[in-house]
C-alpha positions as CSV (number, residue, x, y, z in Angstrom):
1,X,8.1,-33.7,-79.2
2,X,5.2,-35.4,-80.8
3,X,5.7,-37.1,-84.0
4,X,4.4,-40.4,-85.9
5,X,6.0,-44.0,-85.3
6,X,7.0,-44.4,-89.1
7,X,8.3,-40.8,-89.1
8,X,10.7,-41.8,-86.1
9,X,11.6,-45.0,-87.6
10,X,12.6,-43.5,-90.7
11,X,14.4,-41.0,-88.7
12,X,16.3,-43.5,-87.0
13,X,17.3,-45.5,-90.0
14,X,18.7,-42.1,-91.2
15,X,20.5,-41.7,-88.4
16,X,21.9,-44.9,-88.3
17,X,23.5,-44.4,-92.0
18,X,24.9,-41.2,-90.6
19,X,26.9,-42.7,-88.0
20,X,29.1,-44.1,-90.2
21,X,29.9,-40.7,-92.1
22,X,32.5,-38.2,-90.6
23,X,31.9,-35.7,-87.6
24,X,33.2,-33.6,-84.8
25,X,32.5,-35.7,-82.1
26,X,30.4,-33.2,-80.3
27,X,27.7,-33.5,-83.4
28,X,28.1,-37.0,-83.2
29,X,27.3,-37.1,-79.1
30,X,24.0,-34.6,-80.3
31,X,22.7,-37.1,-83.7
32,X,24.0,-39.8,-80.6
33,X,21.3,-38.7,-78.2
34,X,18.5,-38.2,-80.6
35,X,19.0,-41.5,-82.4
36,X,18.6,-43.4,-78.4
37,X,15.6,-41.0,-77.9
38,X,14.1,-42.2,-81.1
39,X,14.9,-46.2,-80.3
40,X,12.3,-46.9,-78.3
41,X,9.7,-46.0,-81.0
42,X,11.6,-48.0,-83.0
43,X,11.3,-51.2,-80.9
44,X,8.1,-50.9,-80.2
45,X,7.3,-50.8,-83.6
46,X,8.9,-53.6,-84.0
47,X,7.4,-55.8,-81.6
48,X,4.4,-54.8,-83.0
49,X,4.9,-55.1,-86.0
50,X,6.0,-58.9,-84.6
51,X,2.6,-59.2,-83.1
52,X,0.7,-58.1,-85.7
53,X,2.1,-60.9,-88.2
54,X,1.7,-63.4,-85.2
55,X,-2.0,-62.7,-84.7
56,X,-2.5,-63.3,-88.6
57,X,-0.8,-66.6,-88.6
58,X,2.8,-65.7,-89.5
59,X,6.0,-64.6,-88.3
60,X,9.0,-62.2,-88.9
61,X,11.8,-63.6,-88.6
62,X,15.0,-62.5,-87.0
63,X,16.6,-61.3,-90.4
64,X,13.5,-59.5,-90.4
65,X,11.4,-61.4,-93.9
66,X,7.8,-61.6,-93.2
67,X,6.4,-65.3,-93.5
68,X,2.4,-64.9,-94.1
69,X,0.8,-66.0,-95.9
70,X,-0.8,-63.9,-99.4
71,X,-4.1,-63.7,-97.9
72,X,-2.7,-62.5,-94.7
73,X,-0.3,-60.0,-96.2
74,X,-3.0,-57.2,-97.2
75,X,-4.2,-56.9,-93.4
76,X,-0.8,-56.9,-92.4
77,X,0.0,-54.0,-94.8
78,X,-2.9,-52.2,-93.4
79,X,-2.6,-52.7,-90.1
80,X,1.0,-52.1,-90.2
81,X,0.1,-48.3,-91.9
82,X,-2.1,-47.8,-89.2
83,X,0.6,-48.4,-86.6
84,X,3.0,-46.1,-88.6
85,X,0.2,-43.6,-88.4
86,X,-0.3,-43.6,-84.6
87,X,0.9,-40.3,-82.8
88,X,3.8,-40.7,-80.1
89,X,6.1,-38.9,-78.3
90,X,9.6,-38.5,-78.2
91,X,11.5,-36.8,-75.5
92,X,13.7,-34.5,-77.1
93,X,13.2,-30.9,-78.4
94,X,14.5,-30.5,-81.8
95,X,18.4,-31.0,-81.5
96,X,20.2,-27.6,-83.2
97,X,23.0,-28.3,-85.4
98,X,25.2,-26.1,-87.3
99,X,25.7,-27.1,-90.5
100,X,29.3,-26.3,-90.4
101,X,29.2,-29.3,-87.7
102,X,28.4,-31.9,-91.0
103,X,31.2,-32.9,-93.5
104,X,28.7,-34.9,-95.2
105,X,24.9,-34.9,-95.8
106,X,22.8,-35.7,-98.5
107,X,19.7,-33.5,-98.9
108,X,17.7,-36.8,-98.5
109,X,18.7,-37.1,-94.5
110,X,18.0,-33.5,-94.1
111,X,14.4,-33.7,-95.4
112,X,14.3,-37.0,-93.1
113,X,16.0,-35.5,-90.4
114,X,14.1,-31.7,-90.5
115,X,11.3,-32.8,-88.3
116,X,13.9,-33.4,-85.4
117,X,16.8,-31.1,-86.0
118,X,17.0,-26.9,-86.6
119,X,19.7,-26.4,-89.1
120,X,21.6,-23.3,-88.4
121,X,24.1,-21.8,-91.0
């Protein structure tokens, strides 16, 4: 499934507030196995994102604050929307979940989510 790096990192974060809410367990094995599909975008966005502030003369730190300094922050910003722009590919088809499967989802998630999963009534 193609899709954009800040589209699956966003995804991921959604997923990751999910995991705390209650569900069967065979929707949480499904959200389970598109959330590690969608991990290794988010990694990589990370490191280079990491990179990124290195090359400028800063650094993120492992709480995750960017130290840069002002001048350096604009190209960072930039450069970081360009990386969140960039096309990749996750392998996964779009996960089908019932949503009698969900006790709980805000209508936030779904519009997050809705690039990744078919809802079914």
């Amino acid at each position: 499934m193609k899709t954009t790096q800040r589209n699956a990192v966003v995804a991921y974060m959604a997923l990751n507030q999910m995991s705390q809410k209650p569900m069967n367990s065979f929707t949480a094995y499904k959200l389970f196995r598109l959330k590690k599909a969608l991990r290794e975008v988010v990694e990589f966005q990370a490191e280079e994102e990491r990179k990124i502030a290195k090359e400028l003369g800063g650094e993120i730190t492992e709480d995750g604050h960017l130290n840069l300094s002002d001048e350096g922050i604009a190209e960072y910003d930039k450069r970081r929307k360009e990386l969140g722009d960039t096309e990749c590919e996750i392998d996964r088809e779009k996960t089908v979940i019932s949503m009698k499967e969900l006790k709980d989802i805000s209508m936030a998630e779904m519009e997050i989510l809705d690039e990744y999963i078919e809802w079914k009534e």
